[in-house]
Structures are given as structure tokens and as C-alpha cells.
C-alpha positions as CSV (number, residue, x, y, z in Angstrom):
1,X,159.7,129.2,86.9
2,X,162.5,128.6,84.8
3,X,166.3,129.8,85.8
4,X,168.8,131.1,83.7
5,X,172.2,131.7,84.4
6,X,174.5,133.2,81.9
7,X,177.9,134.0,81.5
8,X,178.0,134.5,85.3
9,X,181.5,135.8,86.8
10,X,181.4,135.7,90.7
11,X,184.1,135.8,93.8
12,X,185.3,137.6,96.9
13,X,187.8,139.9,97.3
14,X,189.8,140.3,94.3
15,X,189.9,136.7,93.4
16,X,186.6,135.0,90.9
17,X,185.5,131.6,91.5
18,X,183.0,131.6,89.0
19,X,184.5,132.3,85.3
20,X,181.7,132.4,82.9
21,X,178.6,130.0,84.3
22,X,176.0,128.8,81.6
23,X,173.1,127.0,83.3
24,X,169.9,126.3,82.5
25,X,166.8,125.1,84.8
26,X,163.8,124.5,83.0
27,X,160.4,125.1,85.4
28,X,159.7,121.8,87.5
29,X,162.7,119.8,86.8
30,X,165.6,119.3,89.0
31,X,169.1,120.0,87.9
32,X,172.2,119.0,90.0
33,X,175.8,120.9,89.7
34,X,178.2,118.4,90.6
35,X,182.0,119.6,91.4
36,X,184.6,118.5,93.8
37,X,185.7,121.2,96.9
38,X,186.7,124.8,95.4
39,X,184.9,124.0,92.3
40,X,182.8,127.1,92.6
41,X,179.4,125.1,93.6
42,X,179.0,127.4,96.7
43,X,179.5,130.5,94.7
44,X,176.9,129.9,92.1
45,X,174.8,129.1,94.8
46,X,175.4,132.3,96.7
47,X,175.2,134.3,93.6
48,X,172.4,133.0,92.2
49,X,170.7,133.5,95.9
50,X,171.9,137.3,95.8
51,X,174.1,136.6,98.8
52,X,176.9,137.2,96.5
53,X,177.1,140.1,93.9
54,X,177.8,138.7,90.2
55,X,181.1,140.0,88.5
56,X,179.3,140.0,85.3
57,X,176.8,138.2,83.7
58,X,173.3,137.8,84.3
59,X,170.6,135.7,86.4
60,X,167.0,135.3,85.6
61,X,164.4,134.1,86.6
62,X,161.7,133.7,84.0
63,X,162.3,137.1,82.8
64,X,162.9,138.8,86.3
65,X,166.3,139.8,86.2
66,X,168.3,138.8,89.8
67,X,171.5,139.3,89.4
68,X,172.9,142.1,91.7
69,X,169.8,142.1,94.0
70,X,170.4,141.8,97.7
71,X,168.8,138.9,98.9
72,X,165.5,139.8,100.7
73,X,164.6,140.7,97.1
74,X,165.4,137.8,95.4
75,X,163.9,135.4,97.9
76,X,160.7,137.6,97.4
77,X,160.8,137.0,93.6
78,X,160.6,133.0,94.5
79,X,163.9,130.9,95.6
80,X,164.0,129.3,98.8
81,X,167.5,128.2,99.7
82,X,168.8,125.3,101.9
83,X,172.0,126.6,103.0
84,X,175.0,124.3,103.3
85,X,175.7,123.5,107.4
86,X,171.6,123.6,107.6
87,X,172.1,127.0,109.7
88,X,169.6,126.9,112.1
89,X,169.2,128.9,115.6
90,X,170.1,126.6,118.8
91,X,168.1,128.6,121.2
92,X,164.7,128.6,118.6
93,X,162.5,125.8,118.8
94,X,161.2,123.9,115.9
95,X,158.0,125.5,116.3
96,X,159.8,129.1,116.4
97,X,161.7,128.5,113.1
98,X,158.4,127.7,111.2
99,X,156.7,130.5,112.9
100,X,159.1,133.0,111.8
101,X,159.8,131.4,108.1
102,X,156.1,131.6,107.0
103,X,155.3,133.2,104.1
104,X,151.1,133.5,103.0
105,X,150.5,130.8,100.7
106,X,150.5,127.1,99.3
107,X,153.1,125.9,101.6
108,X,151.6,126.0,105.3
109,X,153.0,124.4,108.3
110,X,150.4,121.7,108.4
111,X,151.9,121.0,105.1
112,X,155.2,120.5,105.7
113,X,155.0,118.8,108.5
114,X,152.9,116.1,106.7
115,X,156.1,116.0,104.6
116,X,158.2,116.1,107.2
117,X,156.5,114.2,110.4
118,X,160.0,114.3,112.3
119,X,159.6,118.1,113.1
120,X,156.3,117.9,114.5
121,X,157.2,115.3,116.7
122,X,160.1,117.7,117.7
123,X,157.9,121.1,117.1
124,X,159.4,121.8,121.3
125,X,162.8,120.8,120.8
126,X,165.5,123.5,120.0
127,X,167.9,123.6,117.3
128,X,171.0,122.4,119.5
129,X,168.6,119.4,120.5
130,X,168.0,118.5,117.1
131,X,170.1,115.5,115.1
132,X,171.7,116.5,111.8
133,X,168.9,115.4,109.9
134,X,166.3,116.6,111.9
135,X,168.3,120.2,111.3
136,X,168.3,119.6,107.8
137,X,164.2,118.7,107.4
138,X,163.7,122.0,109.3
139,X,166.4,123.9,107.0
140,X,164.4,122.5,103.9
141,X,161.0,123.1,106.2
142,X,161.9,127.0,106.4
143,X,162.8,127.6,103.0
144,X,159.8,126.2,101.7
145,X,157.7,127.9,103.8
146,X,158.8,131.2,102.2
147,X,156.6,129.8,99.2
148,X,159.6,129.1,96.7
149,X,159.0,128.8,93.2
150,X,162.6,128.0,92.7
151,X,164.9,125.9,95.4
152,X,168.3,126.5,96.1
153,X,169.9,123.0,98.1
154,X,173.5,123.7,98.6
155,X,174.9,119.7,99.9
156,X,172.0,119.2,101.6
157,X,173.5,115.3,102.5
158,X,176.6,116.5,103.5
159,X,177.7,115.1,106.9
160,X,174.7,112.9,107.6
161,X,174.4,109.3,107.8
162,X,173.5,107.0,105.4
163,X,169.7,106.3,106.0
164,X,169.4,110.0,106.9
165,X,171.1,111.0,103.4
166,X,168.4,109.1,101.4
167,X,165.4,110.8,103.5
168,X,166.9,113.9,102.6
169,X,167.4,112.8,99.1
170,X,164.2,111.1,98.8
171,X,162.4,114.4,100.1
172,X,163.7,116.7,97.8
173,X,162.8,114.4,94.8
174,X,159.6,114.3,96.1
175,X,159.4,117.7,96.0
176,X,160.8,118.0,92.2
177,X,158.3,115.4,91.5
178,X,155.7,118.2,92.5
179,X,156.8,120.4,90.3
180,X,159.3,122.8,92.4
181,X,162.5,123.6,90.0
182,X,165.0,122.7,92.1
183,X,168.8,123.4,91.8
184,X,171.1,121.2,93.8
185,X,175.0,121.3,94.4
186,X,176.7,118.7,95.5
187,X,180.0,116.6,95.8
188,X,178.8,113.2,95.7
189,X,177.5,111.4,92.5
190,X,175.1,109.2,94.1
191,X,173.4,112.3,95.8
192,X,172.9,114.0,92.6
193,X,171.5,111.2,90.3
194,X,168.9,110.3,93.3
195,X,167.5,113.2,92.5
196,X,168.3,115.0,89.4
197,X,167.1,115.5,86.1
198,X,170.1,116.1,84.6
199,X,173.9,116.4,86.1
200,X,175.8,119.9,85.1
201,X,179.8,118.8,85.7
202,X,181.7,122.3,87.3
203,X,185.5,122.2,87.4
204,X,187.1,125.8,87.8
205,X,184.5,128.0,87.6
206,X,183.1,126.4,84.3
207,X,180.0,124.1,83.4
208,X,182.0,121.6,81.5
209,X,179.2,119.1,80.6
210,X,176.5,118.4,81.4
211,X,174.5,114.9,80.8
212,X,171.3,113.2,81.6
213,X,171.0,111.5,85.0
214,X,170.7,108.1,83.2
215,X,173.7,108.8,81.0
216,X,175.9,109.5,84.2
217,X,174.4,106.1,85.5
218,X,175.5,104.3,83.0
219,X,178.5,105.7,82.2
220,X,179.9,106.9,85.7
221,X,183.8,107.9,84.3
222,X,181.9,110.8,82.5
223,X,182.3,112.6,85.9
224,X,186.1,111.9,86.3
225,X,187.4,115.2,84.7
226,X,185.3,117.1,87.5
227,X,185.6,114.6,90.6
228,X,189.0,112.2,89.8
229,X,191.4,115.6,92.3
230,X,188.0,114.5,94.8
231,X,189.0,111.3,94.5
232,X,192.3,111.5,95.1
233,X,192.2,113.8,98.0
């Protein structure tokens, strides 16, 4: 399925985040939105997820409008999201959360705990037992098990350690290797080109660029407008 965002205004309150979003992810490819804090990376993610009612412009799905649909509805229409802080229940087992995430269809619990081994050695354990990146393989674990035609990864590294980032990483590009679409936010370049297809740059609200993933390896300064305040910080 392929997404299309357009011309999406999004915020809370009074105050908008999002200022006109143009974004493009074409079925089974893997597109990364790379921004530094306050960017807007969050927003587009809740917005696109329905957690977060567009302003204005438009989010599609194939040609299944989204935009304004509360967010049982979109993640019936096919996007799985992997929220940012993993968000998983302390007092459910691993077991539980699988249990209660399954959906009918291609993606069975057998399934992802081939891709995932970790949580079936822990299928007892609950979510306050579990290490960051074991909370993260069951936060990807449950959204796929919702049968996802789109994927939804809001900094799905963030916080972990070094050899637990790249079996995240390594995991979702397996998965985009599959033929999931896949959108990814994230902070860190070398997160995003691990994975992606293509790099979108957001600075305030706005897709300013966006390049190939080999074009952003080669040329790593054409990032700086939307990561040098990162930087800096």
C-alpha cells in the first residue's frame, strides 16, 4: 500500500507543528523522516496514525482516505505503529501482549517469534522484567501482529545500546526487505540510512529535501540544515 501525505497541517492546542507536510511512501519501500527534537517527527507520526486530528490536508492510503479518522479505524485500514518509549504493560506478560495484539492473518505468533527468538525465550516474563530492547521487539511484535500493510516506527533506537540499536535496525530492514512500507522517524542519521530507502529532511514543520539513502552516505552535510541546532545542543 502506498502512503500519501499532502499538504498536512497538524498541532495541539492552538499552536501547529506540522505546516504543510508533502510525503510520499511508495508500497514496500522504506522511507525515513529525519529531524532534530521539535521538528514535528512525532506529529506526522501521530497524525498520520489518527492519534492526532490533521489541521488540514489530507492522508491516504492507497485511495482510502485517513485523515481525521480516530485510530481504531485507521489501524483497521492497515498501519501498525511502534510508538516512541515502546509502551508496553509492566504487569502483562510477553505471552499476554501477543495474545491480545493478534489480528487473523499472515503475521501469527509463531511467526514473529521466528523473527524475534528473544520474546519466546521471555514469552513468561512481564513488561517491567523486560530490557529496552526486548520492550522494543515486543513493541514491533504487537504491531505487526495487527497485520499491517503499512508501519509506523516512531525512534524505535532511541535510548538503547549500541548492539541492541542495530538488531532493532537490522529487524525492521528485514521487514522492508519483505515488502512492508514502512515509515520511520528518527533523530540519528545512522539509524535512518540502515534502513531507508530514501531520507525526507523535516525542519519546522516542513519536508525540506529529501535524498536517496546513498546520496546522504556520501554526502552527510546534506543533513546539516535539519540536524546542525541537534548538533549543537
Amino acid at each position: 500500500m502506498t502512503l500519501t501525505v499532502a499538504g498536512l497541517q497538524a498541532g495541539y492546542g492552538g499552536g501547529t507543528v506540522l505546516h504543510g507536510v508533502d510525503l510520499t511512501v511508495p508500497q514496500g519501500t522504506a522511507i525515513a523522516v529525519l529531524g532534530r527534537n521539535g521538528a514535528g517527527k512525532t506529529t506526522l507520526v501521530h497524525a498520520v496514525a489518527g492519534l492526532l486530528r490533521p489541521k488540514a490536508g489530507s492522508v491516504q492510503l492507497d485511495d482510502v482516505e485517513l485523515a481525521g479518522r480516530p485510530a481504531h479505524r485507521v489501524a483497521r485500514a492497515g498501519v501498525g505503529l511502534v510508538p516512541q518509549g515502546r509502551r508496553v504493560f509492566a504487569s502483562l506478560t510477553v505471552a499476554e501482549h501477543l495474545d491480545l495484539s493478534r489480528r487473523p492473518g499472515e503475521w501469527t505468533v509463531p511467526r514473529v517469534l521466528e523473527l524475534l527468538p528473544r520474546l519466546g525465550e521471555r514469552r513468561r516474563h512481564k513488561g517491567n522484567q523486560l530490557s529496552g530492547g526486548e520492550a522494543q521487539m515486543l513493541a514491533i511484535a504487537r504491531a505487526l501482529l495487527t497485520q499491517p500493510r503499512l508501519l509506523l516506527l516512531d525512534e524505535p533506537c532511541e535510548g538503547l545500546a549500541v548492539d541492541l540499536a542495530a538488531r532493532v535496525r537490522s529487524v525492521v530492514a528485514e521487514l522492508a526487505r519483505g515488502g512492508l512500507t514502512v515509515l520511520l522517524v528518527e533523530q540519528q542519521p545512522e539509524h535512518a540510512l540502515a534502513v531507508a530507502d530514501h531520507v525526507a529532511l523535516l525542519g519546522d514543520g516542513v519536508v525540506v529535501a529529501t535524498h536517496t539513502a546513498d546520496e546522504l552516505r556520501a554526502s552527510p552535510q546534506l543533513a546539516d540544515p535539519v540536524l546542525s541546532v541537534a548538533k549543537h545542543a
